[in-house]
N, C-alpha and C positions, 0 to 999 in steps of 0.2 A: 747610319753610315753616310760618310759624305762622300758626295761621286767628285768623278776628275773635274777639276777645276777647267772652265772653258778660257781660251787665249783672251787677254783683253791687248789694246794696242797693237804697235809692231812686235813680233818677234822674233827673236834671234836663233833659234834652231831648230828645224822641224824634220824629223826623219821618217818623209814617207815612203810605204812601200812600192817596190819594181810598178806595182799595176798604175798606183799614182802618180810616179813620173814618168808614165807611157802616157798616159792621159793629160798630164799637163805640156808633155812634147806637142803632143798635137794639137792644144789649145793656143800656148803661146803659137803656131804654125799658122794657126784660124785669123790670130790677133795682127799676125803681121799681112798676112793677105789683105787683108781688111781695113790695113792703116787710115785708110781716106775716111773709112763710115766710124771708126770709133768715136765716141762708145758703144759696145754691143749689151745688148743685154744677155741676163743667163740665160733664158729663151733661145735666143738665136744663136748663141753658141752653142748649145743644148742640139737644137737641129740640126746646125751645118755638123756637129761630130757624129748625127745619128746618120745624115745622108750622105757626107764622105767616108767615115772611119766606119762604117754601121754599128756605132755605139746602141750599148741597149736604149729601144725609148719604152721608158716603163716611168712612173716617177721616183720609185726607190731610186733608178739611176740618175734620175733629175737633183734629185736631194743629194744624192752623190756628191755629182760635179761640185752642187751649189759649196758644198760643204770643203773640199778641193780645193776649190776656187777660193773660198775665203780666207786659207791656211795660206797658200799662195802666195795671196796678196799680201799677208798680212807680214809674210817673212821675203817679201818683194819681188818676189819670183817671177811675178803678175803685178805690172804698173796697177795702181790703184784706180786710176782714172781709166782705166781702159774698157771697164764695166762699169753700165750706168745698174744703179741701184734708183729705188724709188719708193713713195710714201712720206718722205719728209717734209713740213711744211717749216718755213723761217720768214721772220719779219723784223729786219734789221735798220733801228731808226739810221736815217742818212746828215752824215755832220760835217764838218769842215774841221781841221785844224788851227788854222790861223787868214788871214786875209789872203795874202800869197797860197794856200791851198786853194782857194776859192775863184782868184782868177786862171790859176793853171787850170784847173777842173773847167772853168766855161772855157778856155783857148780848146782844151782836147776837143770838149764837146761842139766847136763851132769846126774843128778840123774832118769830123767824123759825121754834118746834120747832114741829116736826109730828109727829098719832101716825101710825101704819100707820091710812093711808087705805083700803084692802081692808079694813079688819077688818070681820069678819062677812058676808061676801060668800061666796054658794056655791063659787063658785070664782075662785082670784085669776088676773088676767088680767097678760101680758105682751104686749109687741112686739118684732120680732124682725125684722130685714131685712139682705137683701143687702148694700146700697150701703150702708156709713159715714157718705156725704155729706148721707145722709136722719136721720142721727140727730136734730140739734137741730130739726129742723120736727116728728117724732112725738111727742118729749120735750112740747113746745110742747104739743100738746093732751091727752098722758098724764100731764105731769106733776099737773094738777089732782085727778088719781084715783090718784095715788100708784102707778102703773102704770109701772116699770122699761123701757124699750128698749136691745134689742141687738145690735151687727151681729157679724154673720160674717164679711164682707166677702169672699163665696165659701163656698168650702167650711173646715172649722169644724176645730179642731183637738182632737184625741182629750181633752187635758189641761180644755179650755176646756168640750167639753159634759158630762164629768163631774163640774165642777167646779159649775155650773150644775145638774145635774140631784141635787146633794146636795143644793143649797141651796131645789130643789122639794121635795123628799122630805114637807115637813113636813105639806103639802094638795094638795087639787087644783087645778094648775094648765090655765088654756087658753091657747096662745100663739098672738095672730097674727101672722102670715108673710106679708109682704110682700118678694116677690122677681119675678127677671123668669122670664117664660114660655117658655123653649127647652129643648133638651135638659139643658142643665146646670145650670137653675135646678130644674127639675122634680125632676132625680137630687140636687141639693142638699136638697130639701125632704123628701123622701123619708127620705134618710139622715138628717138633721138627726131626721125627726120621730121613727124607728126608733129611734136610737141612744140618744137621751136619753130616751125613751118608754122602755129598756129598762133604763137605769140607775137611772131613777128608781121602776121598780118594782122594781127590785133594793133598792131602798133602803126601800121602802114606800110609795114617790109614786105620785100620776097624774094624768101627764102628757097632753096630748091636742094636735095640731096641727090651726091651720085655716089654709088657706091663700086668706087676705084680698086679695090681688092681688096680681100683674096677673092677671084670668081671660081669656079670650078673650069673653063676653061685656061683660065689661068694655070691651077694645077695641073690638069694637063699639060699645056706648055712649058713647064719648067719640072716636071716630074715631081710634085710634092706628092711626100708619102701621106697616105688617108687614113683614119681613123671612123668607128663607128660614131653614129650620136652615145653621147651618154645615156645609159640606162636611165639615170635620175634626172634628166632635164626632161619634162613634160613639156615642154614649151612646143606649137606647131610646127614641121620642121619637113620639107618637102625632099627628098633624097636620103642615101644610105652613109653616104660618106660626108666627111669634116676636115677640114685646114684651119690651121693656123697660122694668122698672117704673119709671125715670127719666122714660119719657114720658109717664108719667102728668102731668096738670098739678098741679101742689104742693095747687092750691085744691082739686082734686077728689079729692087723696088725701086730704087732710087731711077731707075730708066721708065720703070712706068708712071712716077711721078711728073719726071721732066718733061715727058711725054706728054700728057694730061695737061700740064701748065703750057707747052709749046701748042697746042692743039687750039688753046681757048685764050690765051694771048694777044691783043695787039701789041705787034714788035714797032713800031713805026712811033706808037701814041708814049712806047711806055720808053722807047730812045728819047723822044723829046723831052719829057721828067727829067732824066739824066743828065740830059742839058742845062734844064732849067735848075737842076740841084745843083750844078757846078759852080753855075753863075751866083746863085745865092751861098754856096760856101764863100764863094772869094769873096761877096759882099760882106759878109756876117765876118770874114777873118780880118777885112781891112779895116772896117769901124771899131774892130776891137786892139787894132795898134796902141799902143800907149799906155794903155790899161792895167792899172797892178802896179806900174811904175813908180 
C-alpha cells in the first residue's frame, strides 16, 4: 500500500484544522514581533510559543509545529525566509558575464570595502555558538564591528577547530560562546575552549573562551523554563536543571551580546577605522573613474 504522498514545492491548497490555525495565528504574531531578528529558528519559535501561549514543550509538539510550519510555508502563509532552516552545504563557482559585468561588480565592491574593523583593538573579539539558526541575528549586531560569527552546530570537528585556531594565531583572540546549559553544551564548551586554546598556542596564539550564555542566572533573570539533564547524557554535569539557549528571547540576546561587545570595545580606536574606511572608499571609488568605459 502506498501512503499519502508528502507536498513537494509550493502548494496551492491546504485545509488545516481549527487547532492549526490557532497555532499558526500565534506564530505569524511571534514573526511579526520579531521582524528586526528574522530569521528565527523552529527553536525559538518553538519556545517563545511555549513561554507565551503555554504551548505544550514535549517534542511530539515540537514536531508538530515543525510539521505546521512547513505546510505554511509551503502554501505562503508563512514568508519562507522568515525561518532560518539549516544543514546545507553549497559551493557555487563565481563568474562574470561579459566585461561590463565585471567592472560594475568591482564599482559595487569598491562602493561597500571595508578595512578590518578590530584594528587596533587589544584583543579581537569573535562569536561563537551552538545553534546555526542563531547565526544571521548575531552577524546582525557583530557585523558593525567587523566581529566574524561561528557555529559548531554541536560538537566541532577536529579539521574545522584547527583550521580556526590558525587563523587566530596572529593576536589575541576572545570568543564569545553562546550555547545552551546541560550536560552536553557545558562538555562542548569545554572542549571547544581546550582544543583551540591549544592549537593556537601551538601556533603562537591566545586564545581565551567566555562563555556569554545561557548562564543560569541568566535564567533566572529572564524566567526561562527548566528542564531535567537527560537521563541518557552521561557526561559530568554540576546542577539539576537545563536551558536552552534558543529560549533565550532573540531581544534579550541580542542586548547581552551588544552588551559584551560594548563592555570590551575601544569606541575611540574602532571610530578612527571608520574614518580611515571612508577615506579609502573615496580613494578606491576615484581611481576607478573611467573604468569599463
Amino acid at each position: 500500500m502506498i501512503g499519502r504522498q508528502r507536498p513537494r514545492g509550493f502548494i496551492k491548497s491546504w485545509n488545516p484544522r481549527a487547532e492549526t490555525l490557532a497555532l499558526l495565528e500565534k506564530v505569524t504574531g511571534i514573526l511579526a514581533d520579531y521582524a528586526a531578528q528574522l530569521p528565527l529558528s523552529l527553536r525559538q519559535v518553538f519556545d517563545i510559543l511555549v513561554g507565551r501561549h503555554a504551548y505544550e514543550k514535549t517534542e511530539r509538539a515540537y514536531d508538530r509545529l515543525g510539521e505546521s510550519l512547513n505546510k505554511a510555508r509551503r502554501t505562503r502563509i508563512v514568508d519562507m525566509d522568515a525561518i532560518r532552516d539549516d544543514g546545507f552545504t553549497i559551493n557555487v563557482p563565481h563568474f562574470y558575464g561579459t566585461a561590463e559585468h565585471f567592472f560594475r561588480v568591482v564599482q559595487v565592491s569598491a562602493q561597500l570595502l571595508r578595512l578590518d574593523r578590530q584594528e587596533g583593538q587589544d584583543r579581537r573579539l569573535a562569536l561563537w555558538c551552538e545553534a546555526a539558526g542563531m547565526v544571521p541575528q548575531l552577524a546582525r549586531i557583530a557585523d558593525p564591528y567587523g566581529i566574524a560569527v561561528y557555529s559548531s552546530s554541536g560538537f566541532d570537528s577536529l579539521t574545522d577547530k584547527h583550521r580556526v585556531a590558525q587563523e587566530w594565531a596572529d593576536g589575541p583572540v576572545t570568543v564569545l560562546h553562546i550555547g545552551d546549559y546541560d550536560p552536553s553544551g557545558v562538555h562542548v564548551f569545554s572542549a571547544l575552549a581546550e582544543d583551540m586554546g591549544a592549537f593556537a598556542h601551538h601556533y603562537g596564539g591566545d586564545v581565551e573562551f567566555v562563555r556569554l550564555a545561557v548562564r543560569p542566572e541568566q535564567a533566572a533573570l529572564y524566567g526561562l523554563a527548566a528542564a531535567p539533564p537527560k537521563t541518557t547524557d552521561r557526561r559530568r554535569f554540576e546542577g539539576n536543571e537545563t536551558w536552552q539557549a534558543e529560549a533565550l528571547d532573540p531581544r534579550d540576546l541580542a542586548l547581552i551580546v551588544q552588551t559584551a561587545i560594548d563592555e570590551r570595545i575601544n569606541r575611540v580606536r574602532h571610530e578612527a577605522v571608520l574614518v580611515a574606511e571612508h577615506d579609502v572608499r573615496q580613494e578606491v571609488l576615484s581611481r576607478l573613474e573611467g573604468l569599463g568605459r
